[in-house]
DSSP file (Angstrom, degrees, kcal/mol; ACC not computed):
  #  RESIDUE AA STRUCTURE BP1 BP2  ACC     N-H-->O    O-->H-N    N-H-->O    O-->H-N    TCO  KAPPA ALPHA  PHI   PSI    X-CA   Y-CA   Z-CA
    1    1 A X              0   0    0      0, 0.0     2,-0.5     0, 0.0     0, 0.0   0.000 360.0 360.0 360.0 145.8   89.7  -48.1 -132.8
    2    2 A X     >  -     0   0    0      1,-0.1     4,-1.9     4,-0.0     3,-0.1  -0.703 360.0-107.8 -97.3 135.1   91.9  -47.2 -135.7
    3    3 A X  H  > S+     0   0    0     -2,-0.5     4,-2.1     1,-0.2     5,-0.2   0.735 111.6  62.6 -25.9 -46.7   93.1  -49.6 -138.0
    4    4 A X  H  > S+     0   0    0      2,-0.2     4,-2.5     1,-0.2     5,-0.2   0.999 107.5  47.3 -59.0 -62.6   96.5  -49.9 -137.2
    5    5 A X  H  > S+     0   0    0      1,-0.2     4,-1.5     2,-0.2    -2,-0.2   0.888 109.7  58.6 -48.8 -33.0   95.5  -51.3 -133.4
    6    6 A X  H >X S+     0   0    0     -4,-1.9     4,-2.6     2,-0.2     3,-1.7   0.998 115.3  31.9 -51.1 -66.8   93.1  -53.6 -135.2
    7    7 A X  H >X S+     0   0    0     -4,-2.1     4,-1.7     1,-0.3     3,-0.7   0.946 117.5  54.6 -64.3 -64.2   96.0  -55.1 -137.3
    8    8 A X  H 3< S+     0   0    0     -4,-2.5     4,-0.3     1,-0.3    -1,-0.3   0.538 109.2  50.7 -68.2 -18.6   98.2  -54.8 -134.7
    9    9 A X  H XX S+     0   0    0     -3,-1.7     3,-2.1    -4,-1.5     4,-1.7   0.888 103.9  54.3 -49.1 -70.8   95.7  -56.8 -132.4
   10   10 A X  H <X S+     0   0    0     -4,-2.6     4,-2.3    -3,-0.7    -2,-0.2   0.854 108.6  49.8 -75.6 -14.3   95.2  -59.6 -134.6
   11   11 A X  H 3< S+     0   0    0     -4,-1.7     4,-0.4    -5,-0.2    -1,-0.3   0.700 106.3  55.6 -60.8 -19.9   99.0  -60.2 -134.8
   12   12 A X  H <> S+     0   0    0     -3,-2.1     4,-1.8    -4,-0.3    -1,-0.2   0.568 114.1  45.5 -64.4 -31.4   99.1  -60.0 -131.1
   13   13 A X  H  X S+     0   0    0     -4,-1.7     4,-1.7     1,-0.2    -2,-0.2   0.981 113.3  41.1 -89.2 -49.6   96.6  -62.6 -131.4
   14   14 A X  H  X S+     0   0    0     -4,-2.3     4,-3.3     2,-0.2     5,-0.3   0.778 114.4  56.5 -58.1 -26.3   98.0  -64.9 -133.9
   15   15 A X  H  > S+     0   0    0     -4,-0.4     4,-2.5     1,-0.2    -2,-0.2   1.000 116.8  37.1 -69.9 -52.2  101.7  -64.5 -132.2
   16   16 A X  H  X S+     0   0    0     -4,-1.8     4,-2.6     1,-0.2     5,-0.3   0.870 109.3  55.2 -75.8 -37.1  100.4  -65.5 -129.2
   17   17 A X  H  X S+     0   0    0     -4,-1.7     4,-2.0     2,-0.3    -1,-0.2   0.919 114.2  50.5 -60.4 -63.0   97.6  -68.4 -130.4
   18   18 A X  H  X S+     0   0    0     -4,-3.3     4,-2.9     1,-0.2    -2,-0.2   0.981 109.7  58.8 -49.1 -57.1  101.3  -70.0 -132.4
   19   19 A X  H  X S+     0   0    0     -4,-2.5     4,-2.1    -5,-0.3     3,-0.4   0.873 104.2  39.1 -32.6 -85.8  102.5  -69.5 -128.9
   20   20 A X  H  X>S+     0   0    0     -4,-2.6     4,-4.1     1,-0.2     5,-0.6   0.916 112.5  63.6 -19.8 -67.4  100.3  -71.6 -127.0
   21   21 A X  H  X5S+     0   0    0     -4,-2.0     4,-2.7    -5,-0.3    -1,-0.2   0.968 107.1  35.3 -12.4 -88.2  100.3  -74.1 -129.5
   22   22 A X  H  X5S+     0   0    0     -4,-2.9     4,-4.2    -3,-0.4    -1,-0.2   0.915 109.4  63.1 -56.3 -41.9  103.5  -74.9 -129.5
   23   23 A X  H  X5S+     0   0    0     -4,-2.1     4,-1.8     1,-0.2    -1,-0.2   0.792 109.2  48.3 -40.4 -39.7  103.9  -74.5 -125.6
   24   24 A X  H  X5S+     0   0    0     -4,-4.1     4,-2.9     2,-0.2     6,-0.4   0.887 108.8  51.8 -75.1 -51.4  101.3  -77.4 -125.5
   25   25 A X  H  XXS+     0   0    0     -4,-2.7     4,-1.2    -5,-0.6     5,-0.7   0.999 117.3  36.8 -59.4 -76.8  103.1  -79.5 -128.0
   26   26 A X  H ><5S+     0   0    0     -4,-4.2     3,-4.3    -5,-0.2    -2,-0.2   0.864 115.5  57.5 -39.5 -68.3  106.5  -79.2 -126.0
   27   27 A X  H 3<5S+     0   0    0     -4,-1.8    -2,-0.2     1,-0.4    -1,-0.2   0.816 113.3  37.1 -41.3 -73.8  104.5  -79.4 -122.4
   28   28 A X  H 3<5S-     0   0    0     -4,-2.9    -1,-0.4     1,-0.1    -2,-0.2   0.441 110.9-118.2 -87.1   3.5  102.6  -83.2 -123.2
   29   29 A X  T XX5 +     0   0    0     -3,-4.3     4,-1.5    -4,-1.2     3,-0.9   0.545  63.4 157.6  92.6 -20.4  106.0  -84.3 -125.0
   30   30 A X  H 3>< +     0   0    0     -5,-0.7     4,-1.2    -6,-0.4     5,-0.2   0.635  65.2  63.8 -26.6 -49.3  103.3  -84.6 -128.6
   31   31 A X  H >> S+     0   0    0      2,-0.2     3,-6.8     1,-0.2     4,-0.5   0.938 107.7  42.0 -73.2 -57.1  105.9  -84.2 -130.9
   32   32 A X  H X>>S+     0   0    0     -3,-0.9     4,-2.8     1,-0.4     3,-0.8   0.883 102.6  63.3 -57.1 -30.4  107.3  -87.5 -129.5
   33   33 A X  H 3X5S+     0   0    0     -4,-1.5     4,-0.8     1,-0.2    -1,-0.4   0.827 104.9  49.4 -72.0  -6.5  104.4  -89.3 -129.2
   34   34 A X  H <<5S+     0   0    0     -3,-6.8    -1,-0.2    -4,-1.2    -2,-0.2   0.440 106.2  52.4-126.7  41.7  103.9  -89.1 -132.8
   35   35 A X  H <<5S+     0   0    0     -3,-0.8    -2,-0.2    -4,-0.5    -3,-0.2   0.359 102.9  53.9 -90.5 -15.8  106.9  -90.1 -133.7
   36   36 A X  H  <5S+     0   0    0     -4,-2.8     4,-0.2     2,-0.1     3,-0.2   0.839 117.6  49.0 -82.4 -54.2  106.9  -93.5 -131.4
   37   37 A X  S  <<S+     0   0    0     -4,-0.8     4,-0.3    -5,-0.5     3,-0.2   0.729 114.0  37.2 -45.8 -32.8  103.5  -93.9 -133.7
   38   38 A X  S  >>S+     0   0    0      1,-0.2     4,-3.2    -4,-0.2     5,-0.6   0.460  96.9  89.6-137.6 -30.9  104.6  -93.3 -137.1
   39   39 A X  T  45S+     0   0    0      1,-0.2    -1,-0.2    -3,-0.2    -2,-0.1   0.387  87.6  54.4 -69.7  25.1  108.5  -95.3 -136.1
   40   40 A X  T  >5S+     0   0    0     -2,-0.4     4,-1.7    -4,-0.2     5,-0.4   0.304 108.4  45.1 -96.3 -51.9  106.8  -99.0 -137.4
   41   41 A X  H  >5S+     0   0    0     -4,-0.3     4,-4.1     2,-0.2    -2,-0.2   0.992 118.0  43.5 -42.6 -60.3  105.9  -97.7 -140.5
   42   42 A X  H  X>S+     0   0    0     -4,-3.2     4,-2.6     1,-0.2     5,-0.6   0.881 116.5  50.2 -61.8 -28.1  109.5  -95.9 -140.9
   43   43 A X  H  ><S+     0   0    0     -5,-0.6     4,-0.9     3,-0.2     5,-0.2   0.910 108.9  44.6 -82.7 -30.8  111.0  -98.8 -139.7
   44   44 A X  H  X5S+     0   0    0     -4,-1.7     4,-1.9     2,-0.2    -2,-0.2   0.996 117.3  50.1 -60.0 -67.5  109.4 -101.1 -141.8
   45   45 A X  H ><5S+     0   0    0     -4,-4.1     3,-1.7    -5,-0.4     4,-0.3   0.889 117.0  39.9   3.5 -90.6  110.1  -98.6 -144.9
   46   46 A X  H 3<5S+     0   0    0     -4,-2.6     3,-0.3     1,-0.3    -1,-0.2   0.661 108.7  58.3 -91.3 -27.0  113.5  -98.2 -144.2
   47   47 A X  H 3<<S+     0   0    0     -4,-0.9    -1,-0.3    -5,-0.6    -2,-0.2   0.838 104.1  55.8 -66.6 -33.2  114.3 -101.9 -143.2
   48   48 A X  S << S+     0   0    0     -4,-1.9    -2,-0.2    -3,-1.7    -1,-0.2   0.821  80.6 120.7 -74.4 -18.4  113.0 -103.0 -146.8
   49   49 A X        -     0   0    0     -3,-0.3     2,-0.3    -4,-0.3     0, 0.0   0.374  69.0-126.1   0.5 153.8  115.6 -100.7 -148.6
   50   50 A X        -     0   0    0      0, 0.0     2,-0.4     0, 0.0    -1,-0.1  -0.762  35.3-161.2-110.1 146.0  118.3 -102.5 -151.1
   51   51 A X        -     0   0    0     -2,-0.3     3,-0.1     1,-0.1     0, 0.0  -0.985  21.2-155.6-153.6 138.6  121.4 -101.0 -149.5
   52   52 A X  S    S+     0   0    0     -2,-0.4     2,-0.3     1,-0.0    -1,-0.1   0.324  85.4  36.0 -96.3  17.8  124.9 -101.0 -151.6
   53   53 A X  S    S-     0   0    0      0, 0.0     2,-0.4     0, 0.0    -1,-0.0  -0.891  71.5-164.0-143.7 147.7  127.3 -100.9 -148.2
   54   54 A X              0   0    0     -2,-0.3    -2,-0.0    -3,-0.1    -3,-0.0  -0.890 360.0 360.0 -90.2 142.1  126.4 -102.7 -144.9
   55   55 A X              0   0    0     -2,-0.4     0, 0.0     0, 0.0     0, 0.0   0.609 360.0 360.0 -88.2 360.0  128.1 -101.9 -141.9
């Protein structure tokens, strides 16, 4: 194999490998489940704040 298909391979590989990835992530919903985990923390955070305007 010549070098160029080698490179051109492992990009193949990586493109697709990001691919999956992500698919997976969208597919089980992930990104929100760790955002429901991580929202007591932010809300805690963001609830101690000094705030100059109230609504």
């Amino acid at each position: 194999m010549s070098k160029v298909l080698k490179i051109l391979l492992k990009i193949f590989l990586c493109v697709f490998g990001l691919f999956a990835v992500t698919f997976l992530i969208y597919f089980f919903n992930l990104d929100m489940k760790a955002t429901s985990m991580i929202e007591p923390f932010l809300i805690k955070h963001y609830d101690n704040m000094e705030r100059k305007y109230y609504l």
